[in-house]
Structures are given as structure tokens and as C-alpha cells.
Biopython code that builds the backbone (N, CA, C, O; Angstrom):
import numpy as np
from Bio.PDB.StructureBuilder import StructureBuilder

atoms = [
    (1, "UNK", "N", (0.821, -1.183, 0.000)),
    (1, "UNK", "CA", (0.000, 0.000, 0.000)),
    (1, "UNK", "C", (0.872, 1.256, 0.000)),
    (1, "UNK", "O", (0.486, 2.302, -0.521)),
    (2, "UNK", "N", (2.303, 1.095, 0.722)),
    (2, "UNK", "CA", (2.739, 2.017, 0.784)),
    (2, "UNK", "C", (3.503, 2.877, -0.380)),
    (2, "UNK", "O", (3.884, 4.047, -0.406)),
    (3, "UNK", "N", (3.574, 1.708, -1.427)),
    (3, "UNK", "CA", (4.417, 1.571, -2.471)),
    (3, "UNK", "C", (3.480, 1.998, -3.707)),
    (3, "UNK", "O", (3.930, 2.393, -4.782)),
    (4, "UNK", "N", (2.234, 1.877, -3.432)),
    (4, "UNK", "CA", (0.973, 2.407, -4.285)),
    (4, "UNK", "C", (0.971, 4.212, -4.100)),
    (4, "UNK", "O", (0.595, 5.033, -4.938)),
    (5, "UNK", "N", (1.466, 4.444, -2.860)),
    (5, "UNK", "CA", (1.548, 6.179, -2.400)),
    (5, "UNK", "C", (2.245, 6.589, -2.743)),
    (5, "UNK", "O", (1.944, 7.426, -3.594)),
    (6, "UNK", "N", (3.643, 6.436, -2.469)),
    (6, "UNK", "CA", (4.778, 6.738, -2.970)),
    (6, "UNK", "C", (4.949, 6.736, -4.140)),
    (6, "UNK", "O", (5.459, 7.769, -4.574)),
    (7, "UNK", "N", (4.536, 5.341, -5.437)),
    (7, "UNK", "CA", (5.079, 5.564, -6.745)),
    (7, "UNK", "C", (3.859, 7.014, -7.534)),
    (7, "UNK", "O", (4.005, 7.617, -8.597)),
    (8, "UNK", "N", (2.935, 7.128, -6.664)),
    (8, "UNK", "CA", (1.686, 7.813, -7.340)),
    (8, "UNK", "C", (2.469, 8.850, -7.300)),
    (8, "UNK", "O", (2.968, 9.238, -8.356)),
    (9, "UNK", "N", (2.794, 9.637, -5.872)),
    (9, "UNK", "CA", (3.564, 10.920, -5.455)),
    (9, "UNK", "C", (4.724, 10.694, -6.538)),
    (9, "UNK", "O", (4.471, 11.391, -7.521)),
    (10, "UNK", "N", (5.528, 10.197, -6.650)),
    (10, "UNK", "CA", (6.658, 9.986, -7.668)),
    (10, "UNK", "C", (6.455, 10.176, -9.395)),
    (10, "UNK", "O", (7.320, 10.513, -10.203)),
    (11, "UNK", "N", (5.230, 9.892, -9.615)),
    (11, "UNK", "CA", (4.644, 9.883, -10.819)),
    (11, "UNK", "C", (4.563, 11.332, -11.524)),
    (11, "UNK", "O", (5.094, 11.853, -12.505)),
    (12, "UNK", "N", (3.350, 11.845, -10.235)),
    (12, "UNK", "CA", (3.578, 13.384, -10.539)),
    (12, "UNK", "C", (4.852, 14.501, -9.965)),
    (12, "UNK", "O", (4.676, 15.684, -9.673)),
    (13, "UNK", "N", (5.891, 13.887, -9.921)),
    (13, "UNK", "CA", (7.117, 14.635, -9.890)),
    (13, "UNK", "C", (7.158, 15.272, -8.773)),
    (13, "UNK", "O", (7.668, 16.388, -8.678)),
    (14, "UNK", "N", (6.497, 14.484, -7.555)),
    (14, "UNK", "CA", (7.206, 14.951, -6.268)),
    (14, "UNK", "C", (7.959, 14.153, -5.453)),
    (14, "UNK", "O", (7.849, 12.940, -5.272)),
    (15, "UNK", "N", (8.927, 15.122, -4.858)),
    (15, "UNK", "CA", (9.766, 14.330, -3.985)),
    (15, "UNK", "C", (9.669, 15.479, -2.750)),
    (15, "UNK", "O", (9.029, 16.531, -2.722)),
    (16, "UNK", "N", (10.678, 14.784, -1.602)),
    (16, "UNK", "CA", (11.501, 15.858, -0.595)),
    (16, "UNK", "C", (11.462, 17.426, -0.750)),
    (16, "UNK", "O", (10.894, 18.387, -0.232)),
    (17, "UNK", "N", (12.724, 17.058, -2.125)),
    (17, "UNK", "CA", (12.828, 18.752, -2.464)),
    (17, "UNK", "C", (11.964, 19.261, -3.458)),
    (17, "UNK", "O", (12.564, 19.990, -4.248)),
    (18, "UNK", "N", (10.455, 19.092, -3.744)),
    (18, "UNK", "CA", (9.438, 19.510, -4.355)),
    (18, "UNK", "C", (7.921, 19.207, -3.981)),
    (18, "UNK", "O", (7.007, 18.753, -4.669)),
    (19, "UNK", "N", (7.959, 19.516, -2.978)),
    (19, "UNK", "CA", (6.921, 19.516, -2.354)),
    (19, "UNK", "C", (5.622, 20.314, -2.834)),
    (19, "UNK", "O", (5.897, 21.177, -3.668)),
    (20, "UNK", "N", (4.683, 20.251, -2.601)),
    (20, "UNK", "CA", (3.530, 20.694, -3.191)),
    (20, "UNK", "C", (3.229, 22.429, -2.545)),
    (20, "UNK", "O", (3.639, 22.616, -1.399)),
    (21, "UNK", "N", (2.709, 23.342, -3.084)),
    (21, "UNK", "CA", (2.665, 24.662, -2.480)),
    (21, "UNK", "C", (1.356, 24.325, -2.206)),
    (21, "UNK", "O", (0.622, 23.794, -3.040)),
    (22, "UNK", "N", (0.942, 24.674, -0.807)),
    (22, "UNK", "CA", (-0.831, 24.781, -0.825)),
    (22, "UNK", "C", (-1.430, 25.859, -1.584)),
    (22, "UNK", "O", (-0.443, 26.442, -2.031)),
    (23, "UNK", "N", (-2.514, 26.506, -2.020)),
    (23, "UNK", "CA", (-3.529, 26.830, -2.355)),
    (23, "UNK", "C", (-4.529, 27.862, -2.119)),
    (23, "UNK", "O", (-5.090, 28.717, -2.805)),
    (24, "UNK", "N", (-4.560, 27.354, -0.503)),
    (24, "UNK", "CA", (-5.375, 28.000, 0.210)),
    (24, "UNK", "C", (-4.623, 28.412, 1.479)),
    (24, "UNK", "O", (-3.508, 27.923, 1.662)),
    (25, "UNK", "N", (-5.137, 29.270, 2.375)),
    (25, "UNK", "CA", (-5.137, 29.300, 3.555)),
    (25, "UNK", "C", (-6.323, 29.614, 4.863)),
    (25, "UNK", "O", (-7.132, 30.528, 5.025)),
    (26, "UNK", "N", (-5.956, 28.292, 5.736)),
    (26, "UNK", "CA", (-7.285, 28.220, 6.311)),
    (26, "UNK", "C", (-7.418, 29.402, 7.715)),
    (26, "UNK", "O", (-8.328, 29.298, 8.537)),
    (27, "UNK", "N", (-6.541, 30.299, 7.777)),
    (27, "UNK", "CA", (-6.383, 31.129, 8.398)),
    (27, "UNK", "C", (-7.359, 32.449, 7.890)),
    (27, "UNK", "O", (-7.968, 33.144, 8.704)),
    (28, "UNK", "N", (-7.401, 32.652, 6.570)),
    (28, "UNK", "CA", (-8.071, 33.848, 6.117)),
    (28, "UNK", "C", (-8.748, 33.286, 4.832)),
    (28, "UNK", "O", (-8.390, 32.336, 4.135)),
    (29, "UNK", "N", (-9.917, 34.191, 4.686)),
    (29, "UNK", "CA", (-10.464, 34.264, 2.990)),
    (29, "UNK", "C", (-9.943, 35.707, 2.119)),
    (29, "UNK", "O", (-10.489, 36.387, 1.250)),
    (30, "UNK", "N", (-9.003, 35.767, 2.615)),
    (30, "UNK", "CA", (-8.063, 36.867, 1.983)),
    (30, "UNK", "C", (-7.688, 36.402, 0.616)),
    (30, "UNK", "O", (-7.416, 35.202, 0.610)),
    (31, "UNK", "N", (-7.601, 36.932, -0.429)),
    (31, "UNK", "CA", (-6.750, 36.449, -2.020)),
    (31, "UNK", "C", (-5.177, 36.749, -1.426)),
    (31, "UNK", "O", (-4.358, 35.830, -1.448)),
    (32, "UNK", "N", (-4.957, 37.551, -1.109)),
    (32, "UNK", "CA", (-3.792, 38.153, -1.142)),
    (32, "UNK", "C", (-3.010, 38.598, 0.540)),
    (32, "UNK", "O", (-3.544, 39.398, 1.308)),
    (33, "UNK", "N", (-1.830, 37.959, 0.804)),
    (33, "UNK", "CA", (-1.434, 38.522, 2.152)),
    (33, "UNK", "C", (-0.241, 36.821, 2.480)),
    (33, "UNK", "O", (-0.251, 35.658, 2.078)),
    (34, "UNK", "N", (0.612, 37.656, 3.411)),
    (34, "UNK", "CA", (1.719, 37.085, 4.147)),
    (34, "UNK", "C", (1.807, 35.073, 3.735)),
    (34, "UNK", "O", (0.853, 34.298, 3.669)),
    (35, "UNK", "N", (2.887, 34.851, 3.589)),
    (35, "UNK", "CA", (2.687, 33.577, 3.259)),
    (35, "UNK", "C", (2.100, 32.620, 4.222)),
    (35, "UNK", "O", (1.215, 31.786, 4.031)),
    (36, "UNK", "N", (3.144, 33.063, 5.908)),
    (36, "UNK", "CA", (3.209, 32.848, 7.012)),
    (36, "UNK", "C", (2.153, 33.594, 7.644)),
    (36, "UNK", "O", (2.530, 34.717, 7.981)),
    (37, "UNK", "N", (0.786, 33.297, 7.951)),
    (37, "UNK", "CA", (-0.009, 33.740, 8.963)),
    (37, "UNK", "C", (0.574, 35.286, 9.940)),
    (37, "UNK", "O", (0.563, 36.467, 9.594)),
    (38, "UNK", "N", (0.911, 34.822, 10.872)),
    (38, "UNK", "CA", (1.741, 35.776, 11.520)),
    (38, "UNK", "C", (2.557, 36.673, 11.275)),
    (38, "UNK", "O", (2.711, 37.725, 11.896)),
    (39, "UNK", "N", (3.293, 36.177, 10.064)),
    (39, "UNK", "CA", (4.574, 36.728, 10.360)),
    (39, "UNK", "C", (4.204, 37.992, 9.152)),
    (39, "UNK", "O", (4.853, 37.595, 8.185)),
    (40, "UNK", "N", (3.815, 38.713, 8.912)),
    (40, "UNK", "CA", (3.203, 40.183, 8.545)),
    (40, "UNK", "C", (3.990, 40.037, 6.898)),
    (40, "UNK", "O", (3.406, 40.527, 5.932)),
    (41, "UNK", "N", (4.922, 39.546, 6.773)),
    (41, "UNK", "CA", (5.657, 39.466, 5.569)),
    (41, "UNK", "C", (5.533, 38.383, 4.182)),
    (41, "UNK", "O", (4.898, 37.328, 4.220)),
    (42, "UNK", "N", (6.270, 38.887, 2.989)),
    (42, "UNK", "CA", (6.042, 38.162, 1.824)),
    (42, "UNK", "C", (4.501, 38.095, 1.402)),
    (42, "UNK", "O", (3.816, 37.073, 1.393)),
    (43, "UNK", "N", (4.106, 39.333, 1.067)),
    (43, "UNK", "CA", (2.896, 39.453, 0.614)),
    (43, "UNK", "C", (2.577, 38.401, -1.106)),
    (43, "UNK", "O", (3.187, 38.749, -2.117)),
    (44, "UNK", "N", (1.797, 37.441, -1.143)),
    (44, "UNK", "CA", (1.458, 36.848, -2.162)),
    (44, "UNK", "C", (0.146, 36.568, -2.123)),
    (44, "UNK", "O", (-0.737, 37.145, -1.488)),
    (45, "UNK", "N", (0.045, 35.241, -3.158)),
    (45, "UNK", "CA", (-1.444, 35.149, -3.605)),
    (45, "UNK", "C", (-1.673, 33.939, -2.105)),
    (45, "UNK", "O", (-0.585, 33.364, -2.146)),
    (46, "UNK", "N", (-2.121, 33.570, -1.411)),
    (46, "UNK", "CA", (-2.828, 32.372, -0.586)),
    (46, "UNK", "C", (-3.953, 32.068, -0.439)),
    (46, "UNK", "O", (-4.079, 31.275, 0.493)),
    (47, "UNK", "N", (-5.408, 32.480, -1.218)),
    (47, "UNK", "CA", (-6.135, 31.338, -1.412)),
    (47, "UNK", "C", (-6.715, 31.581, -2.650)),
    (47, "UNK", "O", (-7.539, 32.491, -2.747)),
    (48, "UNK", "N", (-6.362, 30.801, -3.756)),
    (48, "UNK", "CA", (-6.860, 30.725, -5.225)),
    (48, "UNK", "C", (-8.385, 30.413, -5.177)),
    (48, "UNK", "O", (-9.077, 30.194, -6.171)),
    (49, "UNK", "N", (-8.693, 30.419, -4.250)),
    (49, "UNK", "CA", (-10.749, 30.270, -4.674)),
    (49, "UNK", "C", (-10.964, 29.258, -5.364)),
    (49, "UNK", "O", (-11.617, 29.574, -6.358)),
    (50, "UNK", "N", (-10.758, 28.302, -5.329)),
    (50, "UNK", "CA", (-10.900, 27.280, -6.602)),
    (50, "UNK", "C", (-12.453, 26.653, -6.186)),
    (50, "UNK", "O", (-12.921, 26.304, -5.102)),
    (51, "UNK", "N", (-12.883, 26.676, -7.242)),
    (51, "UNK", "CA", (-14.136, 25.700, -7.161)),
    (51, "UNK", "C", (-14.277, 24.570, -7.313)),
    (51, "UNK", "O", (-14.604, 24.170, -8.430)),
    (52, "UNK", "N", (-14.080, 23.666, -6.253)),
    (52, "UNK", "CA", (-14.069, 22.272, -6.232)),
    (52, "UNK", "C", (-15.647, 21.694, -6.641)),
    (52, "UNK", "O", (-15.530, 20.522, -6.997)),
    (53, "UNK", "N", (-16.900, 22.092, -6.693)),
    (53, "UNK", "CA", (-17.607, 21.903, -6.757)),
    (53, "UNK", "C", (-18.865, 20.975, -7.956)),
    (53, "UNK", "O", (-19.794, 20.170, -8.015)),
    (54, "UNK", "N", (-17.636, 22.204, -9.002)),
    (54, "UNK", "CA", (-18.445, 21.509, -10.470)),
    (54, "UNK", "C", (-19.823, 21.366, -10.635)),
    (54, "UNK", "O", (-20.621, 22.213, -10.233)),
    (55, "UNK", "N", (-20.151, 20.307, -11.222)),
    (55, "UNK", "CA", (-21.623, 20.133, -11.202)),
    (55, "UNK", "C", (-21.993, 18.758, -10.294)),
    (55, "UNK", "O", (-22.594, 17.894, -10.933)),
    (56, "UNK", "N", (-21.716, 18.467, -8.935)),
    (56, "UNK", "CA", (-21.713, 18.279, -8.307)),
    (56, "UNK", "C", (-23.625, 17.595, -7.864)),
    (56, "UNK", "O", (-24.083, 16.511, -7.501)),
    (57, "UNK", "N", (-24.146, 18.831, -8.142)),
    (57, "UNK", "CA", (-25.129, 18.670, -7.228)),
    (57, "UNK", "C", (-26.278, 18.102, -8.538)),
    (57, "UNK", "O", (-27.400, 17.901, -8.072)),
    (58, "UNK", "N", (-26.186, 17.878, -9.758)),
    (58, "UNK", "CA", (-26.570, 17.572, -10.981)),
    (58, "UNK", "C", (-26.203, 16.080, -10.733)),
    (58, "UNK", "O", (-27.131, 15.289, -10.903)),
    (59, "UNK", "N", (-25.247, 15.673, -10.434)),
    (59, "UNK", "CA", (-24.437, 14.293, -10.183)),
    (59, "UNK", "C", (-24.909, 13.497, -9.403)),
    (59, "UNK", "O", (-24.994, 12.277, -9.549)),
    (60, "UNK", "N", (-25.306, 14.246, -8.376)),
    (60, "UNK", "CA", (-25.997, 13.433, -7.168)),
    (60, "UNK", "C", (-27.252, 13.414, -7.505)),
    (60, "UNK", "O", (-27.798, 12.384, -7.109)),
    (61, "UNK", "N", (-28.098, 14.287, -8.204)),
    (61, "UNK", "CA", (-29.234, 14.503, -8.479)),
    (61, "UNK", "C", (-29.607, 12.775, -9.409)),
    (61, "UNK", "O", (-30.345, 11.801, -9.267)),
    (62, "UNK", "N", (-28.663, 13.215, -10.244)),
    (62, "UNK", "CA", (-29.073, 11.637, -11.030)),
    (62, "UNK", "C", (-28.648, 10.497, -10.729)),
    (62, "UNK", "O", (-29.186, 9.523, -11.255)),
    (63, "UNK", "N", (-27.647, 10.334, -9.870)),
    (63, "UNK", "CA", (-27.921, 9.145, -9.023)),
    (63, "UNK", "C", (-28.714, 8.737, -8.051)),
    (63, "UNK", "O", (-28.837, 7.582, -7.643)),
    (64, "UNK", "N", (-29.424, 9.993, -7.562)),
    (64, "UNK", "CA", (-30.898, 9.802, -6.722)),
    (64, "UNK", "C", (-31.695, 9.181, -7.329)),
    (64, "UNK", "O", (-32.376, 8.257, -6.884)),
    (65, "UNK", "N", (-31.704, 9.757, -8.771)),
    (65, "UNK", "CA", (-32.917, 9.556, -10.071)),
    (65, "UNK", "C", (-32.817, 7.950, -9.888)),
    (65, "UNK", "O", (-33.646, 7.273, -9.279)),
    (66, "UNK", "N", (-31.620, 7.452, -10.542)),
    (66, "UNK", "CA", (-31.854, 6.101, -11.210)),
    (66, "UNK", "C", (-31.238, 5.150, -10.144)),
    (66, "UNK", "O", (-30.976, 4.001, -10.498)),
    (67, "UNK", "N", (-30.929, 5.625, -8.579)),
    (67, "UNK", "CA", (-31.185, 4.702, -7.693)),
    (67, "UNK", "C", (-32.762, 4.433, -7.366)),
    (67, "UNK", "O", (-33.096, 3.337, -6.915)),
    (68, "UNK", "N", (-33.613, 5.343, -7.578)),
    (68, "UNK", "CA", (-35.074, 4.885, -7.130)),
    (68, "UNK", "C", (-35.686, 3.893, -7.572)),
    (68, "UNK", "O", (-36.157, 4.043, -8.699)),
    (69, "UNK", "N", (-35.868, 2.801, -7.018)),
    (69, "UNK", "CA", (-36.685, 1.512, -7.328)),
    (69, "UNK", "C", (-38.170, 1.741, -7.422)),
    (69, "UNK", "O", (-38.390, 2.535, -6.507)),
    (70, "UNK", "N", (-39.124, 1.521, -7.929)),
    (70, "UNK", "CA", (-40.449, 1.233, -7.563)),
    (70, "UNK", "C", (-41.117, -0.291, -7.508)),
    (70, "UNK", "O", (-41.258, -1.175, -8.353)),
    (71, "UNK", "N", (-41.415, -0.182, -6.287)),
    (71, "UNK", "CA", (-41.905, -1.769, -5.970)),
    (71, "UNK", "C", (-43.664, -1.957, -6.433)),
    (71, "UNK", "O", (-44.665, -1.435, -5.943)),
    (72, "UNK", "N", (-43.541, -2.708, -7.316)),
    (72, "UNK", "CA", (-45.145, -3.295, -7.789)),
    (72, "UNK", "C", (-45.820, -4.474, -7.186)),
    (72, "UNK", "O", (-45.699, -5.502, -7.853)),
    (73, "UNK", "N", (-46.856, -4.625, -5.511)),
    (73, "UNK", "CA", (-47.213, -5.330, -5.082)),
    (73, "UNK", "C", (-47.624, -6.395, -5.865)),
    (73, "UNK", "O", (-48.419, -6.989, -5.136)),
    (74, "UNK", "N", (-47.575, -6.825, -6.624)),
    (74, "UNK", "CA", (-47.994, -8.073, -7.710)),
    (74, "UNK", "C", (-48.628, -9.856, -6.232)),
    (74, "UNK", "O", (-48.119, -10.363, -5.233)),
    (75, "UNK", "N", (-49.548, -10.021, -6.819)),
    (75, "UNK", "CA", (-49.975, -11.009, -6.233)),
    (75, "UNK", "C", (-49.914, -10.912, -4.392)),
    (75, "UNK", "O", (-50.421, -11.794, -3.700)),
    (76, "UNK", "N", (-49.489, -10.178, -4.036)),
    (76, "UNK", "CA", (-49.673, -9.462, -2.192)),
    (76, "UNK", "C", (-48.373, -10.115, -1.927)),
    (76, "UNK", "O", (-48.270, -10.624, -0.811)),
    (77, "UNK", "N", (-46.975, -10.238, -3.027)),
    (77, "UNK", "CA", (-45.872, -10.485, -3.106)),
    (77, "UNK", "C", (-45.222, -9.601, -1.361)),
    (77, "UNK", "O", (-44.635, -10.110, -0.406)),
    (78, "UNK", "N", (-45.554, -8.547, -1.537)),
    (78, "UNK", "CA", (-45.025, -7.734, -0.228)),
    (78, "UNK", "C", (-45.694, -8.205, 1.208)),
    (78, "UNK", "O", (-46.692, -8.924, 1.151)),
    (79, "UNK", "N", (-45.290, -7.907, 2.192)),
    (79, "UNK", "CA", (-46.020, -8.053, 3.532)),
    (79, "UNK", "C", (-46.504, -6.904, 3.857)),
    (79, "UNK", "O", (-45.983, -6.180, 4.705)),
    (80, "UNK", "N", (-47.323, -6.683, 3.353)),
    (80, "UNK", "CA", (-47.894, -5.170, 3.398)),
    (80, "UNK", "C", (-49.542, -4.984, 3.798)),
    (80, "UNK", "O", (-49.934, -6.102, 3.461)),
    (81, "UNK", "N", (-50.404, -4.482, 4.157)),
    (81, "UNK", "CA", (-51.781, -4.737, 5.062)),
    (81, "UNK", "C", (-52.270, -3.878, 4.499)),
    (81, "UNK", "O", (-53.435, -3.722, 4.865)),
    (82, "UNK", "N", (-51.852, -2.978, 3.505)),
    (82, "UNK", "CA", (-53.008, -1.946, 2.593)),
    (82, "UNK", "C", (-53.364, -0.763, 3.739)),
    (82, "UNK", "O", (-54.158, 0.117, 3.407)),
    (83, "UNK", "N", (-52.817, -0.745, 4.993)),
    (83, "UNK", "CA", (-52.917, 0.448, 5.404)),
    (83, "UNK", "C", (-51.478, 1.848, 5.644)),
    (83, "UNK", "O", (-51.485, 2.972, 6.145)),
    (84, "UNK", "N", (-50.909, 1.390, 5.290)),
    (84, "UNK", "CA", (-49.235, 2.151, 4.579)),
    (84, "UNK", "C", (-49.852, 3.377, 3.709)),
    (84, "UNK", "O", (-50.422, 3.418, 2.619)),
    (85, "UNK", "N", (-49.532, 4.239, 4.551)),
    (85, "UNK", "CA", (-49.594, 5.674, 3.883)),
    (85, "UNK", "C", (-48.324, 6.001, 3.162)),
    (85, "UNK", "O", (-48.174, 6.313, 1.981)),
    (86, "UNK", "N", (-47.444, 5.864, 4.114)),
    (86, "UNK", "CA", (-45.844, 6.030, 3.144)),
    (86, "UNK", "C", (-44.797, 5.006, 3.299)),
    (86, "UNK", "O", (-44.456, 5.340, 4.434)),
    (87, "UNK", "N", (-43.936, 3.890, 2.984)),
    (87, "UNK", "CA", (-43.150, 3.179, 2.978)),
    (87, "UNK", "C", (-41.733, 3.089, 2.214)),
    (87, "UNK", "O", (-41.552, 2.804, 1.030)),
    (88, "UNK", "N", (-40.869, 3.375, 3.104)),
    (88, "UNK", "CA", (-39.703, 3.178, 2.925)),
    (88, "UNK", "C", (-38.630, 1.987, 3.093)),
    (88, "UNK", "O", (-38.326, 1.459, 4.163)),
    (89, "UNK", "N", (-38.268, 1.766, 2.192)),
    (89, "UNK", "CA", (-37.387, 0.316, 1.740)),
    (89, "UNK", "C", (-35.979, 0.756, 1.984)),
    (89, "UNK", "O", (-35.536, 0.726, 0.836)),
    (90, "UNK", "N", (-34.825, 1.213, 2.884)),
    (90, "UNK", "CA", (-34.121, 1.401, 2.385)),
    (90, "UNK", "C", (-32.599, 0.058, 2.414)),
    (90, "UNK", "O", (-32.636, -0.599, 3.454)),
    (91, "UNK", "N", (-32.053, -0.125, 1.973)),
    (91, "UNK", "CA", (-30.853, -0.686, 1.834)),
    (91, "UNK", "C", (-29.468, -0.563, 1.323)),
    (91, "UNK", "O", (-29.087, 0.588, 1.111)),
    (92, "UNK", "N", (-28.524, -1.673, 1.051)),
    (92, "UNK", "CA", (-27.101, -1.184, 0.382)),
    (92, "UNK", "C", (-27.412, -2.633, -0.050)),
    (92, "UNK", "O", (-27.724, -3.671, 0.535)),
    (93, "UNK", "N", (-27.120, -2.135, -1.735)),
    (93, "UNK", "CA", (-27.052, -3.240, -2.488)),
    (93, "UNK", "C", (-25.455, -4.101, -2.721)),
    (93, "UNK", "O", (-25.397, -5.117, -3.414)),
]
sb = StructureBuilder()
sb.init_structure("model")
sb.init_model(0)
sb.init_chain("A")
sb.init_seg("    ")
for serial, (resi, resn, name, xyz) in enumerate(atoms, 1):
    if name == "N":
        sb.init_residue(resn, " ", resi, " ")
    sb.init_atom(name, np.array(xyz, "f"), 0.0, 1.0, " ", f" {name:<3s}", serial, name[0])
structure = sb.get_structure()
């Protein structure tokens, strides 16, 4: 497993001396300011705003869609008494 991490990290051309720059900083929603929190200096960019989001919520939407089953009592196949106002089935297939 460990060798699955490492060759991945290795793949995209990091090592030791190339480490990844973060992105963001969870200190401020500032665009712009000190690299180091504190330390008042090296004014740059620290949080690129990136939208991780995408279409996200379209994605889930249609896997809601075409996870929904509908169950057709056929022959009183279900254990069901005809007085069920609302019934929920849920499981992991």
C-alpha cells in the first residue's frame, strides 16, 4: 500500500525537495497577504478560490434519479396490510 503512495507521489514529480505549495489558507479568505499567517511578511497570492464543486449537485441529483426503485405489489408479493400511507425500503445493495 505504501508503495501504491509513494510511486503515485513519484509519478507526478514529487519528492523531498518539491513539495507541493498549498492553495489556500485556512487562516483567512483573503486572495492576497503574508505567506506565514503571523509573520506580517512576503505578501502573495494564498487562497486561489478554486471551485471544487463543479456540477456536483446535478451528479448526485441523477444518481438519486436512477437509484429509485419502484416496488409493484404483484400477487400481495409484499407483507404489506393496505394500510401504509408512506413506505420506505431502504438498503445497500
Amino acid at each position: 500500500m505504501a508503495t501504491r503512495i509513494i510511486a503515485a507521489w513519484a509519478y507526478v514529480g514529487r519528492n523531498a525537495n518539491n513539495p507541493p505549495e498549498p492553495n489556500f489558507s485556512a487562516w483567512t479568505l483573503a486572495t492576497n497577504g503574508p505567506r506565514y499567517f503571523e509573520s506580517g511578511t512576503g505578501q502573495q497570492v494564498i487562497n486561489e478560490h478554486v471551485n471544487v464543486q463543479g456540477n456536483h449537485a446535478q451528479q448526485v441529483l441523477n444518481q438519486a434519479i436512477r437509484g429509485t426503485v419502484l416496488l409493484k405489489n404483484t400477487n400481495n408479493a409484499l407483507p404489506l396490510t393496505g394500510q401504509e400511507k408512506f413506505l420506505a425500503i431502504i438498503g445497500i445493495y
